[in-house]
C-alpha positions as CSV (number, residue, x, y, z in Angstrom):
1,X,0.0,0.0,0.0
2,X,1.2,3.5,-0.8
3,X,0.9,6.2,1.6
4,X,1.0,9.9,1.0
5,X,2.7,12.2,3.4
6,X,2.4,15.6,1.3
7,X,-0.6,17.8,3.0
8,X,-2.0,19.5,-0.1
9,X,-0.9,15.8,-2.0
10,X,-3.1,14.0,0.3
11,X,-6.1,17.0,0.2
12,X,-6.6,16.4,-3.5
13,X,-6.5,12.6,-3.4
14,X,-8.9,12.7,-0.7
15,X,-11.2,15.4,-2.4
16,X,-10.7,13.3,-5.6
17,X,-11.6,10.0,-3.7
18,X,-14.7,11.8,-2.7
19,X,-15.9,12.8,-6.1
20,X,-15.3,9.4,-7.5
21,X,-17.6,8.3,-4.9
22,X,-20.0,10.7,-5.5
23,X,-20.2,10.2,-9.2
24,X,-20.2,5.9,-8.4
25,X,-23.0,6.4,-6.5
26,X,-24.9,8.5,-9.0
27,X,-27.9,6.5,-10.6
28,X,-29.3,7.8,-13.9
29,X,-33.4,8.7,-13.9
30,X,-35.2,6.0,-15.4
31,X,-38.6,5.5,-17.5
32,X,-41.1,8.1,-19.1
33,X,-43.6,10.4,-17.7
34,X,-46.7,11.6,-19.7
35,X,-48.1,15.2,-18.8
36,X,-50.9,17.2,-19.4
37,X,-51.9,21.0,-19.0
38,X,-53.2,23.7,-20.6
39,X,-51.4,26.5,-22.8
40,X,-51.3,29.9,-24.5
41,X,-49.5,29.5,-27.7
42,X,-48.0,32.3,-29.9
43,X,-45.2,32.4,-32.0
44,X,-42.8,33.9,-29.5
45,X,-43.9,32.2,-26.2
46,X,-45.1,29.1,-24.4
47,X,-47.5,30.3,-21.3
48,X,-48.4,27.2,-19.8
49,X,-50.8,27.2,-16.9
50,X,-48.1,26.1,-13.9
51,X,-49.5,23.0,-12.7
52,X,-50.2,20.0,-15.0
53,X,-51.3,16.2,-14.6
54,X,-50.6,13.2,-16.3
55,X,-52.1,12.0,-19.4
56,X,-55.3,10.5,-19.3
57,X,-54.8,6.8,-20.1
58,X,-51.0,6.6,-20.1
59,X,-49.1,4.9,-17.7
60,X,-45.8,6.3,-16.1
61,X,-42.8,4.2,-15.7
62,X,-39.4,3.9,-14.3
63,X,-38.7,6.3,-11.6
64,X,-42.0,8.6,-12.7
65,X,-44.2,5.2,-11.6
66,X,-46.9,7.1,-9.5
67,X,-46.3,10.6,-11.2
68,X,-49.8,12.2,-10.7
69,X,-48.8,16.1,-11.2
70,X,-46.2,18.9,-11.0
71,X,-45.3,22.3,-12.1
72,X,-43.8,23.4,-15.8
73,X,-42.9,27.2,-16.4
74,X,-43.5,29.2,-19.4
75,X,-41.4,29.1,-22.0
76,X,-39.5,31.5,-24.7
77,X,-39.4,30.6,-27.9
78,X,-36.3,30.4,-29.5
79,X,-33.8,27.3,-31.3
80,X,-30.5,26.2,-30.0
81,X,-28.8,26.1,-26.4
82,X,-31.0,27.9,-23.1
83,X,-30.7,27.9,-19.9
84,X,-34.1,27.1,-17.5
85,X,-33.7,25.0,-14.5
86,X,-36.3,23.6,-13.5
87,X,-38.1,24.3,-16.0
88,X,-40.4,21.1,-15.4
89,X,-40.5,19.7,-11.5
90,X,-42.4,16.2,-11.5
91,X,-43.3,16.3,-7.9
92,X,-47.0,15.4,-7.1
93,X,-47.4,11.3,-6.4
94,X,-43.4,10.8,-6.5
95,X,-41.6,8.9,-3.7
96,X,-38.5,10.9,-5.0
97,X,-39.2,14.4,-7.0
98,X,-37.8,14.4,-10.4
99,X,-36.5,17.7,-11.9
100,X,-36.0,18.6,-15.7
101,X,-33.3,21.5,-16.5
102,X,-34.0,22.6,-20.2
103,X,-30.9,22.9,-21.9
104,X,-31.9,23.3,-25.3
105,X,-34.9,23.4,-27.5
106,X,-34.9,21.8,-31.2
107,X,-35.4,23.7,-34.3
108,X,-39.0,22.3,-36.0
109,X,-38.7,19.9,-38.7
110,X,-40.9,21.4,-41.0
111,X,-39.9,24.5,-43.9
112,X,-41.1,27.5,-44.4
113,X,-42.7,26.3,-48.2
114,X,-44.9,23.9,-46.1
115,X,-46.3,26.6,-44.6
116,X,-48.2,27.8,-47.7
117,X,-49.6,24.2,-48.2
118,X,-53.5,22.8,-47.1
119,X,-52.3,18.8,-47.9
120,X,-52.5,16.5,-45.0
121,X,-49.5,15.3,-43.7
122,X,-47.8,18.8,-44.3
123,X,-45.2,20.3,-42.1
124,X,-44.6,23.7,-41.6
125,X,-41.7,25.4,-39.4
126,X,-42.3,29.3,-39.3
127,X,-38.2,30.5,-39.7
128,X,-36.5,30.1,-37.2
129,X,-39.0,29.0,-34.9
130,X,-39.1,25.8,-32.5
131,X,-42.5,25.2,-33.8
132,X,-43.9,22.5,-36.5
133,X,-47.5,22.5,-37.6
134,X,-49.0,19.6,-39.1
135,X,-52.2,19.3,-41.1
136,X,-53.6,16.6,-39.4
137,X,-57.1,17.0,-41.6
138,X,-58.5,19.2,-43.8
139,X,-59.5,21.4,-40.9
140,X,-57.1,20.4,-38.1
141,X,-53.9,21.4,-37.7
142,X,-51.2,20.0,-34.4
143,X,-48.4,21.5,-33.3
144,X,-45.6,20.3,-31.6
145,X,-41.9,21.3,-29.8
146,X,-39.4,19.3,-28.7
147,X,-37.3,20.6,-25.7
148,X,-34.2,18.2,-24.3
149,X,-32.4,19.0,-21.3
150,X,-31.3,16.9,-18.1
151,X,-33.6,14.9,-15.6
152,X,-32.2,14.1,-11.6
153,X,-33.0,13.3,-8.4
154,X,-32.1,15.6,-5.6
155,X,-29.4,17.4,-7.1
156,X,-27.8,17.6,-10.2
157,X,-24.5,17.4,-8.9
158,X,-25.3,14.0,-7.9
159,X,-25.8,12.6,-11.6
160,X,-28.3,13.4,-14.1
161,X,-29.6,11.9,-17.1
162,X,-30.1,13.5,-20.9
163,X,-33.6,14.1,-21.4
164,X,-35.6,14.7,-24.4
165,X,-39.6,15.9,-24.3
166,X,-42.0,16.6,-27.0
167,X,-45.2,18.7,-26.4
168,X,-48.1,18.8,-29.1
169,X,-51.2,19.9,-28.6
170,X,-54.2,18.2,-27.7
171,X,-57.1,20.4,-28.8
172,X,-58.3,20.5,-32.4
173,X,-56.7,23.6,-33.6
174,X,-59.3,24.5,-36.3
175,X,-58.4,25.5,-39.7
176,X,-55.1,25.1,-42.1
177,X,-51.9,25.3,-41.5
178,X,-51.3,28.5,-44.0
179,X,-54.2,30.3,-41.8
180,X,-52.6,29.3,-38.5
181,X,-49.6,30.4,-39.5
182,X,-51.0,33.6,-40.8
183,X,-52.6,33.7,-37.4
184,X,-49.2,32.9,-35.6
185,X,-46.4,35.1,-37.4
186,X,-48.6,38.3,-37.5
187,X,-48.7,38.6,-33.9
188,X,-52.1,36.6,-32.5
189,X,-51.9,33.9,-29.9
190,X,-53.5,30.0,-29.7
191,X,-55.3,30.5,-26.4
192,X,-58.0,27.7,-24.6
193,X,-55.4,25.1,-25.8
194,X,-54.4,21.7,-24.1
195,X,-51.1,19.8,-24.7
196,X,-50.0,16.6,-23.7
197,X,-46.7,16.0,-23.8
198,X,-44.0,12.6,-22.9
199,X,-40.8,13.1,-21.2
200,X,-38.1,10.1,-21.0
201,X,-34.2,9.8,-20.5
202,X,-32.5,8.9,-23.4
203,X,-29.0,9.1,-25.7
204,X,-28.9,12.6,-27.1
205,X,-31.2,12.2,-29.6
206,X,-31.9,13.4,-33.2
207,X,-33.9,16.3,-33.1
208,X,-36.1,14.6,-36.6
209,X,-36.6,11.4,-35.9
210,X,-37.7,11.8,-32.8
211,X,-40.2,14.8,-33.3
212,X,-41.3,12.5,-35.9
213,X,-42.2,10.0,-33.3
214,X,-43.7,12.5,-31.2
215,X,-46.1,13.3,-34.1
216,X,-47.1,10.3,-34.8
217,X,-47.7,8.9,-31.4
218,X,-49.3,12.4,-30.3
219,X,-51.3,12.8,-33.5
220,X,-53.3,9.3,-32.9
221,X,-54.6,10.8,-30.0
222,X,-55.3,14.2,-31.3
223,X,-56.8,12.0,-33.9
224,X,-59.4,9.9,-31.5
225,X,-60.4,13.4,-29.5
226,X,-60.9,15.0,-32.6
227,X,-63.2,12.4,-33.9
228,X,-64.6,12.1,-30.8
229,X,-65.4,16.3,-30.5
230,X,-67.4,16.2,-33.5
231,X,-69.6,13.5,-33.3
């Protein structure tokens, strides 16, 4: 065995001892957590209502198992690297609170030409905006976001875990995409709107594929309330 009779030598080993430790001990956030709220949406800001629930009909998993609320703040719309902590604080229900620091929001996936389009399956991204409207049918139009950021337990300096979440809206937003985005970019707001919206740990992800996942898993239930609205 070696031993080190340096002061400051043995300080850093033992401060470096302690951080290994710390960082062992460390265990990543696991599972997914499915939220729901209610919004104001224009083209430069998220105002969620602070308190949400989970999803009707989804079940959480992981460390969110028995997630039944929290808090979420509003949100400024912009592309590339922010700064919010705790931006989302899964609390309600939880054994151990979960929090979500955003780090960065992705860019939509759609283009500005889509935005001039009526077909179904369109996506339109208003330049350089975070958003992506899809005509979902010929008079309904979703729109999601994708945030990502980190997820922890306690505090962040005792491990955290990359964490991607996409948001799309759960009301039928009546009308076409060209007219909402008429609507959006010349200053007028979404309001009365509900979201729903999945969080889970993951790699760092693709901004695309995965917001293409979010649509299409989102859009079956905007889908089925839609239907279920106008009958």
């Amino acid at each position: 065995m070696l031993y080190c009779k340096h002061p400051v030598l043995t300080g850093v080993l033992s401060m470096s001892a302690f951080l290994f430790t710390g960082l062992a001990q460390a265990t990543p956030v696991t599972g997914s957590a499915n939220i729901a709220g209610n919004l104001t949406l224009s083209l430069n800001s998220a105002s969620f209502q602070p308190t949400f629930t989970t999803t009707t009909g989804a079940m959480e998993t992981g460390d969110f198992a028995g997630l039944t609320g929290g808090t979420i703040q509003s949100l400024t719309m912009t592309t590339g690297a922010v700064s919010v902590p705790g931006f989302v604080n899964f609390q309600s229900g939880l054994a151990t609170p979960i929090t979500f620091d955003l780090t960065s929001i992705a860019a939509g996936i759609g283009t500005v030409a889509g935005c001039t389009s009526m077909s179904m399956g369109v996506a339109c991204t208003p330049a350089g905006s975070p958003l992506t409207l899809f005509q979902l049918s010929s008079n309904t139009v979703i729109i999601s976001l994708q945030v990502n950021g980190l997820s922890y337990t306690g505090s962040a300096a005792s491990g955290s875990s990359p964490t991607s979440g996409i948001f799309s809206t759960q009301t039928a937003v009546n009308g076409t995409v060209p007219q909402i985005y008429v609507q959006l970019t010349g200053g007028g707001a979404l309001t009365g709107i509900t979201y729903s919206a999945s969080f889970a740990p993951t790699a760092v992800p693709e901004p695309t594929p995965l917001l293409l996942l979010g649509l299409g898993l989102l859009g079956v239930g905007s889908i089925a309330r839609w239907r279920r609205s106008t009958k």
